[in-house]
mmCIF file of the C-alpha atoms, coordinates in Angstrom:
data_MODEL
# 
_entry.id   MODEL 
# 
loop_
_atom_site.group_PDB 
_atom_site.id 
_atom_site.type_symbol 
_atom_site.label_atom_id 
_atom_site.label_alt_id 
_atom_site.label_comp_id 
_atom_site.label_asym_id 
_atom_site.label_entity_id 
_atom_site.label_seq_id 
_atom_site.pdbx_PDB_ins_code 
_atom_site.Cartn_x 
_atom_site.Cartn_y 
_atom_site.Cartn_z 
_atom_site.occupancy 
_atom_site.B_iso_or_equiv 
_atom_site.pdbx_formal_charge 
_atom_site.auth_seq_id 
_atom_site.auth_comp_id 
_atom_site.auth_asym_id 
_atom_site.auth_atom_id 
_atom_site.pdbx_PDB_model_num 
ATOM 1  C CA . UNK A 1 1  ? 56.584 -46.980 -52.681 1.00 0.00 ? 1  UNK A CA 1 
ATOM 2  C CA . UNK A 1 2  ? 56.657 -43.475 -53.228 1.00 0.00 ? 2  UNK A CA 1 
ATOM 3  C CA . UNK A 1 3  ? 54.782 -40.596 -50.363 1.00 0.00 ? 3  UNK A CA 1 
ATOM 4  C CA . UNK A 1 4  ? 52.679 -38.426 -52.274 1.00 0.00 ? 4  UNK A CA 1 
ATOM 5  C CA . UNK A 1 5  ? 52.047 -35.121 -50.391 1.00 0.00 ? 5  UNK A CA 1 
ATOM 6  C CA . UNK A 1 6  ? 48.643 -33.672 -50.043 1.00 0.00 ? 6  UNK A CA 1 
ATOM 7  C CA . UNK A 1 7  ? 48.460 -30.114 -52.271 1.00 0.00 ? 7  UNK A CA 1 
ATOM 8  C CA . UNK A 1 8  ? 46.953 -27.900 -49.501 1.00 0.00 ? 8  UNK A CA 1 
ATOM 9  C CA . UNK A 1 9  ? 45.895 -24.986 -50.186 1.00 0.00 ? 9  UNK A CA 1 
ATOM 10 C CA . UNK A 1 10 ? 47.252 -22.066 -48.203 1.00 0.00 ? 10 UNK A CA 1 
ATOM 11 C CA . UNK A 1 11 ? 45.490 -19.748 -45.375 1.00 0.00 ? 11 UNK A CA 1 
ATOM 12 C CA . UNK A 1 12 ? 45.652 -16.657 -47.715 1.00 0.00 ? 12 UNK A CA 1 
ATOM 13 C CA . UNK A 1 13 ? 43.926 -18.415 -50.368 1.00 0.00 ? 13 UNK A CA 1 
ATOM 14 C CA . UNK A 1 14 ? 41.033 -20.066 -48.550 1.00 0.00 ? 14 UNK A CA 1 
ATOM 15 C CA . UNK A 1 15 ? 40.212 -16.360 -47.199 1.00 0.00 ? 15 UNK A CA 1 
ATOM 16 C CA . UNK A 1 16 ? 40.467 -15.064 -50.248 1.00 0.00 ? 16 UNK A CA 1 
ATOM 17 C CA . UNK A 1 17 ? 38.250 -17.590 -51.764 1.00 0.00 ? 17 UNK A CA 1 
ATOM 18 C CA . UNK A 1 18 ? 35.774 -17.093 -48.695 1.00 0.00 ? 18 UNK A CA 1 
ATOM 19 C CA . UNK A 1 19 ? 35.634 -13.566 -48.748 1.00 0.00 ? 19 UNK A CA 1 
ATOM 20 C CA . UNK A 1 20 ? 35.015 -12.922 -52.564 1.00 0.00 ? 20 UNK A CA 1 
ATOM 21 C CA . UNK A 1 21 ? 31.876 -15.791 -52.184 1.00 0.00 ? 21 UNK A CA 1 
ATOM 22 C CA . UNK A 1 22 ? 30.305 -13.743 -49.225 1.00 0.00 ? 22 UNK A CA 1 
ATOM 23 C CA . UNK A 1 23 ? 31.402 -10.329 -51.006 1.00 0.00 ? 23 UNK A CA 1 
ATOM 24 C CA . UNK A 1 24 ? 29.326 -11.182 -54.014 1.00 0.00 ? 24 UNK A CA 1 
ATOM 25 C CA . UNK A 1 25 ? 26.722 -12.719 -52.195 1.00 0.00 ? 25 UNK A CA 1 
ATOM 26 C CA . UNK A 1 26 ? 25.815 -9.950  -50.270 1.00 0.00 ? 26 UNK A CA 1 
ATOM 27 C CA . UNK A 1 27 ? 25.913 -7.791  -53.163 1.00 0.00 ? 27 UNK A CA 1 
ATOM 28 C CA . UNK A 1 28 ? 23.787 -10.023 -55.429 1.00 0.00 ? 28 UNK A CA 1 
ATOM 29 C CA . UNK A 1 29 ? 21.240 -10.346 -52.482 1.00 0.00 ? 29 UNK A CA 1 
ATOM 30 C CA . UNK A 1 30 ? 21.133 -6.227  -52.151 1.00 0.00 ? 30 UNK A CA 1 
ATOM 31 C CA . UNK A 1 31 ? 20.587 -5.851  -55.877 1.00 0.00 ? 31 UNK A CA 1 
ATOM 32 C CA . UNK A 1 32 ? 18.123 -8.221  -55.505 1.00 0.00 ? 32 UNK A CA 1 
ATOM 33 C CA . UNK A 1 33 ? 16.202 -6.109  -52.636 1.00 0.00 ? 33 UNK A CA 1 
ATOM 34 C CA . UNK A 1 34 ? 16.911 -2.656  -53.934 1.00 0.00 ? 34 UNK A CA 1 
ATOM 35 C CA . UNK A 1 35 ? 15.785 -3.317  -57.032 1.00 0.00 ? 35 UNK A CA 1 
ATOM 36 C CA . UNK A 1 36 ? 12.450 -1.469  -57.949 1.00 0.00 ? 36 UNK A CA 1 
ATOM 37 C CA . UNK A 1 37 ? 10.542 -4.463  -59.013 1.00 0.00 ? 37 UNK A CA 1 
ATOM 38 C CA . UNK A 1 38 ? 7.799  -5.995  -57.079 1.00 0.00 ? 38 UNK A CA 1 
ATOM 39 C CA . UNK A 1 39 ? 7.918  -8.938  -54.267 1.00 0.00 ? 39 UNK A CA 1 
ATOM 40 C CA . UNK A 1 40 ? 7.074  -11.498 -57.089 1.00 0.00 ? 40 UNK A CA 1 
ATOM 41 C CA . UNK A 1 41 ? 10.022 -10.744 -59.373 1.00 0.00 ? 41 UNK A CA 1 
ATOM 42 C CA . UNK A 1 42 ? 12.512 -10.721 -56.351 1.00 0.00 ? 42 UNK A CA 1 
ATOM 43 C CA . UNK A 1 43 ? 11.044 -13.545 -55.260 1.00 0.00 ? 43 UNK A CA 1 
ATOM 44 C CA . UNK A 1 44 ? 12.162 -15.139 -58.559 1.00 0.00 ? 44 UNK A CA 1 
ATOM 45 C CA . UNK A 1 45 ? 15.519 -13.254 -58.839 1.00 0.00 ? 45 UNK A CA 1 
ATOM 46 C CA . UNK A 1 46 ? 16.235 -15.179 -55.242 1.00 0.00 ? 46 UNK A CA 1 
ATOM 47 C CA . UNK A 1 47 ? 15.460 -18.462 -56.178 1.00 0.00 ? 47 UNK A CA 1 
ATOM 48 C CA . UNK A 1 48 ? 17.295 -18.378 -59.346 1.00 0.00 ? 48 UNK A CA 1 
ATOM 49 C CA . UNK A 1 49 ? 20.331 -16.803 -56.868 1.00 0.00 ? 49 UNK A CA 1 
ATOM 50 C CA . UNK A 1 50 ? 20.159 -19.999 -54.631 1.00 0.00 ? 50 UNK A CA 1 
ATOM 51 C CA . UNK A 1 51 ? 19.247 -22.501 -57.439 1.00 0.00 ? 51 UNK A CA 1 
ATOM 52 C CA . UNK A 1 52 ? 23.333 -21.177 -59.339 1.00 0.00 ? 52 UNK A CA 1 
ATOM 53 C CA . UNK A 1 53 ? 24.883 -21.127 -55.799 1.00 0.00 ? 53 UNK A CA 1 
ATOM 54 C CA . UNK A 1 54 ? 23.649 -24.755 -55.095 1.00 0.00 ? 54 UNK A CA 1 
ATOM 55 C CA . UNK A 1 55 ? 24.253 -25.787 -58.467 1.00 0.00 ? 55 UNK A CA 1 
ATOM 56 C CA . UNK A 1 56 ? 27.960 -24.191 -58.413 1.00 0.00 ? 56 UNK A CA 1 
ATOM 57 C CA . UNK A 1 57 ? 28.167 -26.243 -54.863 1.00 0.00 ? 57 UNK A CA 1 
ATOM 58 C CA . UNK A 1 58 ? 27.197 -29.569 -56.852 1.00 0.00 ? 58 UNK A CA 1 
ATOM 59 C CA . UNK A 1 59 ? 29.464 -29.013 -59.667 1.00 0.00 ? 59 UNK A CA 1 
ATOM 60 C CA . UNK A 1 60 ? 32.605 -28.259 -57.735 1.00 0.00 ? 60 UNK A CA 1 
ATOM 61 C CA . UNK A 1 61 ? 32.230 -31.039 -55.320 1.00 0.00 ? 61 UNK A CA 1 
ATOM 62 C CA . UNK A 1 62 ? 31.336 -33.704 -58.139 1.00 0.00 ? 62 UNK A CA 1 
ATOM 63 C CA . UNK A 1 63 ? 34.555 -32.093 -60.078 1.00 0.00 ? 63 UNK A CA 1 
ATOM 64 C CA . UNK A 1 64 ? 37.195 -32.423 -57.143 1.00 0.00 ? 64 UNK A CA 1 
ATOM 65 C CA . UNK A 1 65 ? 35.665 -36.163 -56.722 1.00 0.00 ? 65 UNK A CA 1 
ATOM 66 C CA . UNK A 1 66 ? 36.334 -36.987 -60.153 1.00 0.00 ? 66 UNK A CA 1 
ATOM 67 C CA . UNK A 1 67 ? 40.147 -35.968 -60.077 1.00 0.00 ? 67 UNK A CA 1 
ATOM 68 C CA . UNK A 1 68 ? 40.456 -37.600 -56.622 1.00 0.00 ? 68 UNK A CA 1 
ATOM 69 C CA . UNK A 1 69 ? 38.538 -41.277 -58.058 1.00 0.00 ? 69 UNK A CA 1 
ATOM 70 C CA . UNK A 1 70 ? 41.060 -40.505 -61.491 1.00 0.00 ? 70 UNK A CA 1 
ATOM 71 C CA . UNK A 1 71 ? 44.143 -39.882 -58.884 1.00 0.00 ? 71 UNK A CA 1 
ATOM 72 C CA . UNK A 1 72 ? 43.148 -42.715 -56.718 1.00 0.00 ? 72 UNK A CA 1 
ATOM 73 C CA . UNK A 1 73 ? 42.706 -45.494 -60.015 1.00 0.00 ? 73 UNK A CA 1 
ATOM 74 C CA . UNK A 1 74 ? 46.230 -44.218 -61.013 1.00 0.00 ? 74 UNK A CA 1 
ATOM 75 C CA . UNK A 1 75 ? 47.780 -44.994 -58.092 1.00 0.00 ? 75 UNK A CA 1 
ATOM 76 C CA . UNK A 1 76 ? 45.977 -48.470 -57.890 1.00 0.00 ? 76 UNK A CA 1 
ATOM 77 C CA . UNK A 1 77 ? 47.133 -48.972 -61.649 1.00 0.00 ? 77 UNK A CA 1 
ATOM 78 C CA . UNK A 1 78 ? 50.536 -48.483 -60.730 1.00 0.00 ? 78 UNK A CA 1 
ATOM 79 C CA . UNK A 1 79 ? 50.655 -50.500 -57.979 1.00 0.00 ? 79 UNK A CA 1 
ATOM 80 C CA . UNK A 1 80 ? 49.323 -53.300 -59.831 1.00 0.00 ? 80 UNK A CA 1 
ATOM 81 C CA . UNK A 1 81 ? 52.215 -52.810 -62.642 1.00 0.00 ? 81 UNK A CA 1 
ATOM 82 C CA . UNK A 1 82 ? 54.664 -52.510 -59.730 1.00 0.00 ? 82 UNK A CA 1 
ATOM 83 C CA . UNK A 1 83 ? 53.359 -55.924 -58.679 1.00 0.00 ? 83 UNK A CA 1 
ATOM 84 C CA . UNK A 1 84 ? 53.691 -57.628 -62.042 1.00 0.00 ? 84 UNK A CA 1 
ATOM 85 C CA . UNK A 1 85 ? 57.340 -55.996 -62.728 1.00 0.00 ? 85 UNK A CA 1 
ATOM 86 C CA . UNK A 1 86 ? 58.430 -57.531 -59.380 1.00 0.00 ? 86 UNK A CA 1 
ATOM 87 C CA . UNK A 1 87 ? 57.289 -60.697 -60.151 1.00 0.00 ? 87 UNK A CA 1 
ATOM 88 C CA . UNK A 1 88 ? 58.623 -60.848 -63.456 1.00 0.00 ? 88 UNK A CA 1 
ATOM 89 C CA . UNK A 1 89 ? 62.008 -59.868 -62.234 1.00 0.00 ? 89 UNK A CA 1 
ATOM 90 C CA . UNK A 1 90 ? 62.087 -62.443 -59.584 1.00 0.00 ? 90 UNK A CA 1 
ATOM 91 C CA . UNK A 1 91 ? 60.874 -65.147 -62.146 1.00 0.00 ? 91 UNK A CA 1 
ATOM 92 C CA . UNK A 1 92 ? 63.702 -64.126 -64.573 1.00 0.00 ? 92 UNK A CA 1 
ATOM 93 C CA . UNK A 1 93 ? 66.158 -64.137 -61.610 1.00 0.00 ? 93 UNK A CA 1 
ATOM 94 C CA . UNK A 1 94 ? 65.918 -67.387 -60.533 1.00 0.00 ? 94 UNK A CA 1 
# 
């Protein structure tokens, strides 16, 4: 049977990734508070803010567990067809 190796991704990356989210956070959220409406519309402005970043939370988790369930019935698939080849070789063998 074959190793697979994990795809990591590197240290560079994850900060990257980290710092853009917290980047644009914070500005969103000061556009948000500087912006001369009143406490009602920011109000709204912020929920909608937390309702895409929880939402973009949601989707990205439910997509990576997709491709891992797909990755993961592949791997059972071919193990199964593994199986059957062996057996059918050491049927026709003997």
């Amino acid at each position: 049977m074959e190793k697979t190796e994990i795809d990591a991704n590197t240290t560079a990356w994850n900060v990257q990734v980290w710092a853009s989210w917290l980047i644009s956070g914070a500005m969103m959220l000061s556009g948000i508070i500087l912006l001369p409406v009143d406490m009602w519309t920011r109000g709204y402005l912020l929920m909608g803010l937390l309702f895409t970043v929880a939402s973009t939370f949601s989707l990205a988790k439910t997509t990576r567990d997709n491709a891992e369930s797909a990755r993961l019935r592949n791997r059972v698939k071919a193990a199964k067809t593994e199986k059957v080849l062996r057996e059918f070789e050491m049927s026709s063998a003997a």
